[in-house]
C-alpha positions as CSV (number, residue, x, y, z in Angstrom):
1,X,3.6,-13.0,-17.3
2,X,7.1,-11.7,-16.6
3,X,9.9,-11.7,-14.0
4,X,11.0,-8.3,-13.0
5,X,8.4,-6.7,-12.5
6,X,7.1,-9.9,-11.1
7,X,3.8,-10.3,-13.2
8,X,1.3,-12.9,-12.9
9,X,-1.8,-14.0,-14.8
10,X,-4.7,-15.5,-13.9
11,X,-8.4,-16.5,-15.6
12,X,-11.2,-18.3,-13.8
13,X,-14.1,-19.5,-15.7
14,X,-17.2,-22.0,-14.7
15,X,-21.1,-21.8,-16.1
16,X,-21.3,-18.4,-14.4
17,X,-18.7,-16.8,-14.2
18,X,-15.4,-15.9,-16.1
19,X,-12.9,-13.8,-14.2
20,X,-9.2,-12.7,-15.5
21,X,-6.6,-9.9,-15.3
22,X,-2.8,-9.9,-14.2
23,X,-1.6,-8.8,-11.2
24,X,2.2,-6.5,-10.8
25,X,2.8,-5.6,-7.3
26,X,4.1,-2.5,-5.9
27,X,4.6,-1.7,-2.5
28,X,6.0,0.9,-0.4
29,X,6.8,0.9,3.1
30,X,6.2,4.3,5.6
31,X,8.1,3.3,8.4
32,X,5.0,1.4,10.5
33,X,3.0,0.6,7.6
34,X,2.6,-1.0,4.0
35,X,1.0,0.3,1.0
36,X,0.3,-2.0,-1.7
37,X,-0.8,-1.4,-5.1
38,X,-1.5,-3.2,-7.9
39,X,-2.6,-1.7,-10.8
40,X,-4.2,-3.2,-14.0
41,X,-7.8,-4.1,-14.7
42,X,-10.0,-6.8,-13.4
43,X,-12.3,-8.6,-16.1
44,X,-15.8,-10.2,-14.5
45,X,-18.1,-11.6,-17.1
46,X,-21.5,-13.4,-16.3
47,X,-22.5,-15.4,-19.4
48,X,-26.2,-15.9,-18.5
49,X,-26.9,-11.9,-18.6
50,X,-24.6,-11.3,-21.1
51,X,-22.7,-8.6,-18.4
52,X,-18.8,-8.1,-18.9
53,X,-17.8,-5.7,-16.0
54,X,-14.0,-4.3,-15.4
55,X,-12.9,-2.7,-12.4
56,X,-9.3,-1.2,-11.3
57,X,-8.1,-2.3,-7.8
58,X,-7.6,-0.2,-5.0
59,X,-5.1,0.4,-2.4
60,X,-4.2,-1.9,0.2
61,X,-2.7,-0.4,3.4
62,X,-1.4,-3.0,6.2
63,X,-0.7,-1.2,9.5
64,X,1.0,-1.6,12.3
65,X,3.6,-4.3,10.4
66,X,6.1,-3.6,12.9
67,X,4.6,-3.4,16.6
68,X,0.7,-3.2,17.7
69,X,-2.6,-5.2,16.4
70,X,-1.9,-5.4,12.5
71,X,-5.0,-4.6,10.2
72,X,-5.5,-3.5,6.8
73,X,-7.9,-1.7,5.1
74,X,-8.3,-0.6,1.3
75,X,-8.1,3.1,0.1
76,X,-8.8,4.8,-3.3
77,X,-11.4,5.3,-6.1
78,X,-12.3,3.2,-8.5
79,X,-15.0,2.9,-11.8
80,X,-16.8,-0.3,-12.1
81,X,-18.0,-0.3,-15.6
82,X,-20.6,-2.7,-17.5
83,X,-18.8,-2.9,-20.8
84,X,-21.8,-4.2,-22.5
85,X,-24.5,-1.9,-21.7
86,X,-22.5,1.2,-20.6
87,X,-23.5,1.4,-16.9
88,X,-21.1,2.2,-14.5
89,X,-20.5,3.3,-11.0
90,X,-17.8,5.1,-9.3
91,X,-16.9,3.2,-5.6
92,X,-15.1,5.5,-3.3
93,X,-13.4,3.4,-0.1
94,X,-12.5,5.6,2.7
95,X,-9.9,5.4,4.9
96,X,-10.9,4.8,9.1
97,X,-10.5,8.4,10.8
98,X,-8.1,8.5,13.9
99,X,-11.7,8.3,16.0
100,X,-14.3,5.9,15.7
101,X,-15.1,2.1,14.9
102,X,-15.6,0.5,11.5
């Protein structure tokens, strides 16, 4: 936990589930929308399979923050790993192309 950066911590925990990490934001604005990252490393662990996963957060991108219908959508790459058993999978979230719905 720290100031500049502002860091904060956090850890969840009930009978099935235990959740913590830290979260550091960056963010960078490209004249009609905002690109927020913040890195580190989410820890999930569910006690009653013995599974302890981490993942590393995505991109968030908020458009339109200055004029026109403001939405937001997540960008990036990231591994979600079982730390236990080895599994793992690699989740890709694409970006919305200039044509089409969601």
């Amino acid at each position: 936990v720290g100031h500049h950066p502002p860091r904060t911590a956090y850890h969840v925990s009930n009978d099935r589930l235990l959740c913590w990490g830290d979260v550091v934001v960056r963010n960078r604005f490209t004249g009609k929308s905002l690109e927020v990252t913040t890195p580190g490393t989410v820890h999930v662990v569910f006690p009653g399979v013995d599974d302890h996963y981490t993942y590393r957060r995505v991109k968030l991108l908020v458009h339109n923050v200055i004029w026109g219908k403001l939405w937001a959508e997540v960008d990036g790459t990231t591994l979600v790993q079982n730390q236990k058993k080895g599994d793992y999978s690699i989740v890709q979230f694409l970006r919305k192309g200039w044509y089409g719905i969601y």
